[in-house]
C-alpha positions in Angstrom: 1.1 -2.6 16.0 2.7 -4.9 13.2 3.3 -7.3 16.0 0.2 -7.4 18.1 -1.4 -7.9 14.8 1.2 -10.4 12.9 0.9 -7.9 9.9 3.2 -9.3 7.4 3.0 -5.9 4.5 3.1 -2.2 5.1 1.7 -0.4 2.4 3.4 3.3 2.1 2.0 4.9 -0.9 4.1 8.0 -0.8 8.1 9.5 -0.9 9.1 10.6 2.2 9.7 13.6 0.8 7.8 15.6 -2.9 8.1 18.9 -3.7 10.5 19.7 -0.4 7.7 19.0 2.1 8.6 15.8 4.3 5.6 13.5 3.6 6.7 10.5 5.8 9.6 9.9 8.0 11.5 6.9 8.0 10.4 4.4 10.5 12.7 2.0 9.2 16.4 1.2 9.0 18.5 2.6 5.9 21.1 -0.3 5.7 21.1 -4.2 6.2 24.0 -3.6 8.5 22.0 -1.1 11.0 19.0 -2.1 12.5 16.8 0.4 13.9 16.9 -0.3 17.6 13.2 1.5 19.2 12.3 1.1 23.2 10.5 -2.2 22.6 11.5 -3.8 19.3 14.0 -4.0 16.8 14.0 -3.7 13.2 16.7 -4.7 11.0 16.4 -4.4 6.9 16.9 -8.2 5.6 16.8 -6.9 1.8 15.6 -4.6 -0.5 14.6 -4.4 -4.0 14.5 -0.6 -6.3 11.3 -1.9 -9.2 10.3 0.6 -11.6 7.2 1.9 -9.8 8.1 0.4 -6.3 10.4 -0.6 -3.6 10.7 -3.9 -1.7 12.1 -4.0 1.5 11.8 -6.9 3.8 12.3 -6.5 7.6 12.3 -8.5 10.2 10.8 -7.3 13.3 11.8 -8.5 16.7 9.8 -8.2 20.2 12.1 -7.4 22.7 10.5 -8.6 25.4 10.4 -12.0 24.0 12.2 -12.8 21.3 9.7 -13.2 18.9 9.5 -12.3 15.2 8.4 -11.3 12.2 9.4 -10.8 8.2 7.4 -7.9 7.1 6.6 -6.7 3.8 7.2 -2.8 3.1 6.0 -1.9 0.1 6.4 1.3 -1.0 4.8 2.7 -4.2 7.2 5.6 -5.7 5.6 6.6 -8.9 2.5 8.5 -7.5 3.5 12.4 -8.9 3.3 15.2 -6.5 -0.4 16.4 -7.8 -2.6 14.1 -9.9 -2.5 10.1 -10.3 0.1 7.4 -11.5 0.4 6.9 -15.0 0.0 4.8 -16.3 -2.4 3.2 -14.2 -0.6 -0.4 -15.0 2.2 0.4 -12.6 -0.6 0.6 -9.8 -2.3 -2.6 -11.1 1.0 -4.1 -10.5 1.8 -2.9 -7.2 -1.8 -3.7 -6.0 -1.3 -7.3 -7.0 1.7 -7.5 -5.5 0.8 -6.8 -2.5 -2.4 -9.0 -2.8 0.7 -11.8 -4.1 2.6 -11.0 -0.7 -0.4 -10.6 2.0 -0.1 -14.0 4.0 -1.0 -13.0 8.0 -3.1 -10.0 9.5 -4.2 -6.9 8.2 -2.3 -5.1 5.5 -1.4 -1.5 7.0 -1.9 0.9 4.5 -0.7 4.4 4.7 0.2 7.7 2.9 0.8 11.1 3.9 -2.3 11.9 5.2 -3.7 8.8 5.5 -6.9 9.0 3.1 -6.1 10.0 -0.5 -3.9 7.5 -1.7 -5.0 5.2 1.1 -8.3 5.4 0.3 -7.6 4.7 -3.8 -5.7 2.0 -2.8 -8.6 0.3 -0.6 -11.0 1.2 -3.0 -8.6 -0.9 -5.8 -8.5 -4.1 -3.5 -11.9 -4.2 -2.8 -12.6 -3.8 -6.3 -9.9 -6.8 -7.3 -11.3 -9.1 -4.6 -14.9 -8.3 -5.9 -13.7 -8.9 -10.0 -11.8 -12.2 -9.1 -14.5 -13.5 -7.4 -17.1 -12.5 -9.7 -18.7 -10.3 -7.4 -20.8 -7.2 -8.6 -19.8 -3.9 -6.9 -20.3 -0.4 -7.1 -17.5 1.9 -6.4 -19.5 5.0 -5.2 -21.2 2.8 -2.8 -17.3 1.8 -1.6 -16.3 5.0 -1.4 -18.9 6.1 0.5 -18.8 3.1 2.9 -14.7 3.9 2.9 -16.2 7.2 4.0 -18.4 6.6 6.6 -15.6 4.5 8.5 -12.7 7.4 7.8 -13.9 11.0 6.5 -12.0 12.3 3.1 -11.1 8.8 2.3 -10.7 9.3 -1.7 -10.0 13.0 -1.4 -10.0 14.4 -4.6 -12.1 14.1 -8.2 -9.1 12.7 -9.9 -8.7 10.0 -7.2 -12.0 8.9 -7.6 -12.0 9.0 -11.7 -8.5 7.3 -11.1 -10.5 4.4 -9.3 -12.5 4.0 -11.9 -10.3 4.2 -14.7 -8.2 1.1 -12.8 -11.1 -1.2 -13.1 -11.4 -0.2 -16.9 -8.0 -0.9 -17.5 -8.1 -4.2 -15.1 -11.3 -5.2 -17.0 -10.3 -4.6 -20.6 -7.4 -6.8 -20.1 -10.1 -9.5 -19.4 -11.9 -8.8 -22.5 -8.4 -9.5 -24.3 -8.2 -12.7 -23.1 -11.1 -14.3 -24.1 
């Protein structure tokens, strides 16, 4: 999928494992002298970087078939507790923009556990960053619920959505300083 798609940053806003319940198995390789060798590519881990609230790791993904490659991005956010939201929210606002920083070629892939708590915060986030930087108005509930009608659950829980909101508070007060 990262190759058909030239997708140059995975998103993976979880642990692989909290509170002793595997959340995500590792689909990559564990050391820069292994490289994880699957039926039709191979992916060996170029370098990695342990940040307070995240992990860099940059792969490089090779077709088998042909030859050809790619760096990837894998970005994984660690500080998201087992129940609840990050805080504080500034260690999100960081990752987020990171990833924004490191997005050069096809779709980000985004990805939690489940695929539509933390996913869908995250999209929500962008969206909202994209609309702020560009002086865009925009309505979160109407994001969610277009979010929604493309993926069901997507911002599961009443936290998550209060989390979104309190992001764009903390995101937009920083402008405010500024000036």
């Amino acid at each position: 999928m990262i190759l058909e798609n030239n997708s140059n940053v995975i998103v993976m806003i979880t642990r692989e494992i909290e509170g002793e319940v595997i959340k995500c198995h590792k689909y990559w390789p564990i050391s820069v002298k292994k490289p994880l060798e699957l039926k039709s590519c191979s992916i060996s881990l170029q370098n990695y970087q342990i940040l307070q609230y995240f992990i860099i790791r940059i792969f490089q993904v090779v077709r088998k078939s042909t030859g050809t490659s790619l760096f990837v991005k894998h970005l994984q956010f660690t500080n998201w507790p087992d129940h609840g939201t990050p805080a504080p929210a500034e260690g999100f606002i960081k990752y987020v923009r990171y990833v924004r920083k490191s997005h050069l070629t096809g779709p980000i892939v985004v990805h939690c556990s489940a695929g539509v708590g933390r996913t869908g915060v995250f999209l929500c986030v962008d969206v909202v960053l994209c609309a702020i930087e560009k002086n865009f108005s925009f309505n979160i509930g109407n994001i969610v619920a277009q979010m929604r009608e493309q993926r069901s659950g997507m911002v599961q829980t009443k936290e998550q959505y209060y989390f979104c909101y309190k992001i764009v508070l903390a995101v937009l007060q920083k402008f405010v300083t500024l000036d």
